[in-house]
MDAnalysis code that builds the backbone (N, CA, C; Angstrom):
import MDAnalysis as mda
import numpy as np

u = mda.Universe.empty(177, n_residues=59, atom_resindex=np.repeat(np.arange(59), 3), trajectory=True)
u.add_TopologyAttr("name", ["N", "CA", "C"] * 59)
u.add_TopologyAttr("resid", np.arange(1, 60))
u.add_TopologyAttr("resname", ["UNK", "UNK", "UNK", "UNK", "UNK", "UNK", "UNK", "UNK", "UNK", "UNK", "UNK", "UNK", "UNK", "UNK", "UNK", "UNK", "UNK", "UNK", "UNK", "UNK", "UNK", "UNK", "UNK", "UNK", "UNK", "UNK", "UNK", "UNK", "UNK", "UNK", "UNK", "UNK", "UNK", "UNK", "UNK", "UNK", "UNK", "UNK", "UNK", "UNK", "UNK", "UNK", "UNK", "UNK", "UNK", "UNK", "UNK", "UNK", "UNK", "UNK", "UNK", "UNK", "UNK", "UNK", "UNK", "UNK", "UNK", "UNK", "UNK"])
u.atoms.positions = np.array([
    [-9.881, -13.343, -15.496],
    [-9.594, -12.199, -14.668],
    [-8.371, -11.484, -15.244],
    [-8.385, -9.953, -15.384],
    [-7.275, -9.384, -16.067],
    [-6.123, -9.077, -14.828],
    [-5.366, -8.976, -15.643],
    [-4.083, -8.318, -14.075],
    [-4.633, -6.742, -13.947],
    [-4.421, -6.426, -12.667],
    [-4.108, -4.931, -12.597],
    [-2.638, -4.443, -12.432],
    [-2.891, -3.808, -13.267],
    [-1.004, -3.243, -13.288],
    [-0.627, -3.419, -14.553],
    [1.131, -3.286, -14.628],
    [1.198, -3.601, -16.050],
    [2.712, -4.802, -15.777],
    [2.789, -5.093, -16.503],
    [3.644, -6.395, -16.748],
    [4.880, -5.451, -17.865],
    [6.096, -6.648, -17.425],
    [7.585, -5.859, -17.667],
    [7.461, -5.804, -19.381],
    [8.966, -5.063, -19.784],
    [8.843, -4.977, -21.245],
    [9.709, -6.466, -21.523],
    [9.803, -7.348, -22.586],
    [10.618, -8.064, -22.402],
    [10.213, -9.415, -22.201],
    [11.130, -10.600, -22.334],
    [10.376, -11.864, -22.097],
    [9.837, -12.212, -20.223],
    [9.343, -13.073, -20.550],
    [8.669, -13.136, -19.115],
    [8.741, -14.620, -18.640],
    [9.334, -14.974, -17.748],
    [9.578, -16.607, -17.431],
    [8.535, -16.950, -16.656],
    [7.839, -18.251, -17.003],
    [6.675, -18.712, -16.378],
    [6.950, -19.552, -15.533],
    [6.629, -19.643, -14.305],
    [7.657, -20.945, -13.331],
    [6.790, -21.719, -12.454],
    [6.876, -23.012, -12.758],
    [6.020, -24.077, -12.302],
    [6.722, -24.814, -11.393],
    [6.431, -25.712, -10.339],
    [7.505, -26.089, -9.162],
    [7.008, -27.830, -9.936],
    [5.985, -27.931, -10.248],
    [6.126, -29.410, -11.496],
    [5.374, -29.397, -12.577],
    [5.613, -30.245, -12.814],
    [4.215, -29.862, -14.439],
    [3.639, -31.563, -14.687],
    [2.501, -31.416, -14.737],
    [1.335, -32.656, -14.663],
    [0.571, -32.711, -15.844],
    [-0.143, -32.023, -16.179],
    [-0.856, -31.880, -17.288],
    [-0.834, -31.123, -17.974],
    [-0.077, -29.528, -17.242],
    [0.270, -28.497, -18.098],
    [-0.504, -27.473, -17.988],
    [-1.753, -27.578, -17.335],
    [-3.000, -26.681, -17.185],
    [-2.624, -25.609, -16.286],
    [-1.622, -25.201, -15.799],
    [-1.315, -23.974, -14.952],
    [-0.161, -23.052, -15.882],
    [0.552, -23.371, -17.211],
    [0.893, -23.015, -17.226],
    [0.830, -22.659, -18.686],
    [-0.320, -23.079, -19.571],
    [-1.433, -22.805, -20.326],
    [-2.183, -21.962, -19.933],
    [-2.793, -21.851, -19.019],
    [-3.695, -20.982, -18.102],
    [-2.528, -19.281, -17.790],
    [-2.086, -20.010, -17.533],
    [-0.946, -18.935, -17.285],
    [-0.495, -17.865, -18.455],
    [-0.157, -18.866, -19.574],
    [0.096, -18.302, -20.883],
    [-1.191, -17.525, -21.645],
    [-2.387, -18.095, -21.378],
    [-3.428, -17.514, -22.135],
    [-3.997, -15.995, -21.302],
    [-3.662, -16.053, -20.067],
    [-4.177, -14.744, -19.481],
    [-3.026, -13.973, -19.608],
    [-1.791, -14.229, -19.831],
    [-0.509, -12.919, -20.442],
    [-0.743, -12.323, -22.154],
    [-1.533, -13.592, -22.733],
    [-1.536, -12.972, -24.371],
    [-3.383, -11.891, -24.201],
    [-3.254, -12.089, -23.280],
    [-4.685, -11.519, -23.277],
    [-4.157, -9.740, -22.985],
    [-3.202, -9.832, -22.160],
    [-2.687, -8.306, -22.258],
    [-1.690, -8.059, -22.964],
    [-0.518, -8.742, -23.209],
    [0.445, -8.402, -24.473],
    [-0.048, -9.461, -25.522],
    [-0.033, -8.962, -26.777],
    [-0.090, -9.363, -28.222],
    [1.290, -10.181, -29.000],
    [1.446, -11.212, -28.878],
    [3.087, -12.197, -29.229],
    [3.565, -11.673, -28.047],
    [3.873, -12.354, -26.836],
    [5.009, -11.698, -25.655],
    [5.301, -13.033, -26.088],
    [6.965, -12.869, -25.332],
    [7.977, -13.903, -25.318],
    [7.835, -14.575, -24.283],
    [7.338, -16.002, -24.241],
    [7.047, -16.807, -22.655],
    [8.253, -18.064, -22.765],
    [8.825, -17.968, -22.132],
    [9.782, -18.792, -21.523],
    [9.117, -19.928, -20.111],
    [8.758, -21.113, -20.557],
    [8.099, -22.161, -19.081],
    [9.145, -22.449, -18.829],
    [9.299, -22.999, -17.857],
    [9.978, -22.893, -16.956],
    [9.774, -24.477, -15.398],
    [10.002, -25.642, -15.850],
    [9.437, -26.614, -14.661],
    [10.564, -27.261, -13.868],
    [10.547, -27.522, -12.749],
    [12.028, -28.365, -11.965],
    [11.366, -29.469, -12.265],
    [10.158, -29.948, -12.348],
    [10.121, -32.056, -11.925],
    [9.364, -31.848, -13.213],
    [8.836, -33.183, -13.194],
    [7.555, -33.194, -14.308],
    [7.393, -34.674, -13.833],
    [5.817, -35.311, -13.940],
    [5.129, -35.877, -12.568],
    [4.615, -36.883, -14.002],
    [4.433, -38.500, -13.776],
    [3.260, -39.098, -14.492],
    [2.131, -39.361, -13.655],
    [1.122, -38.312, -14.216],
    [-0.419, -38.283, -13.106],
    [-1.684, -38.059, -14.247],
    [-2.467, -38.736, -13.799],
    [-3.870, -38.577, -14.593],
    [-4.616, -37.755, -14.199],
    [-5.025, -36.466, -14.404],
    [-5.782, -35.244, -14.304],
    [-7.048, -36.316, -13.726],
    [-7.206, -35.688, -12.740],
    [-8.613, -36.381, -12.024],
    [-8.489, -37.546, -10.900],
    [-6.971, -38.026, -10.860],
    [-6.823, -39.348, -10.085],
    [-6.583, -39.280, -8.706],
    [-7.242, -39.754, -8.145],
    [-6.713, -39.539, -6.582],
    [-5.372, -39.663, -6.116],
    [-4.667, -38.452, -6.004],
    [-3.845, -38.559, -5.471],
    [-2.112, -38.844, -6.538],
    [-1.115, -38.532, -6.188],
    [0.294, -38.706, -6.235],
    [0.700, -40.093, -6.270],
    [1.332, -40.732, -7.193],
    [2.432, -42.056, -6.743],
    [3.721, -41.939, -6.759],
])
């Protein structure tokens, strides 16, 4: 899905509240290069979690 609108000039900070596998903020990154060509992405995570993509649930 494309954005509507346009996105700032300049780097752009990507901000995740944790990061697990990384897939939101990959996802994230691949639909910004889809409208700018090399933009500057800065991620951005407070926690970072050991979880197995698919596992029931948080420990």
């Amino acid at each position: 899905m494309r954005a509507k609108g346009r996105l700032p000039d300049g780097p752009i900070l990507l901000f995740d509240d944790y990061i697990g596998s990384g897939a939101t903020l990959r996802e994230a990154a691949r639909a910004i290069r889809e409208i700018i060509k090399k933009p500057i992405l800065i991620p951005f995570t407070i926690a970072s979690i050991k979880w197995k993509l698919g596992s029931p649930g948080f420990i």
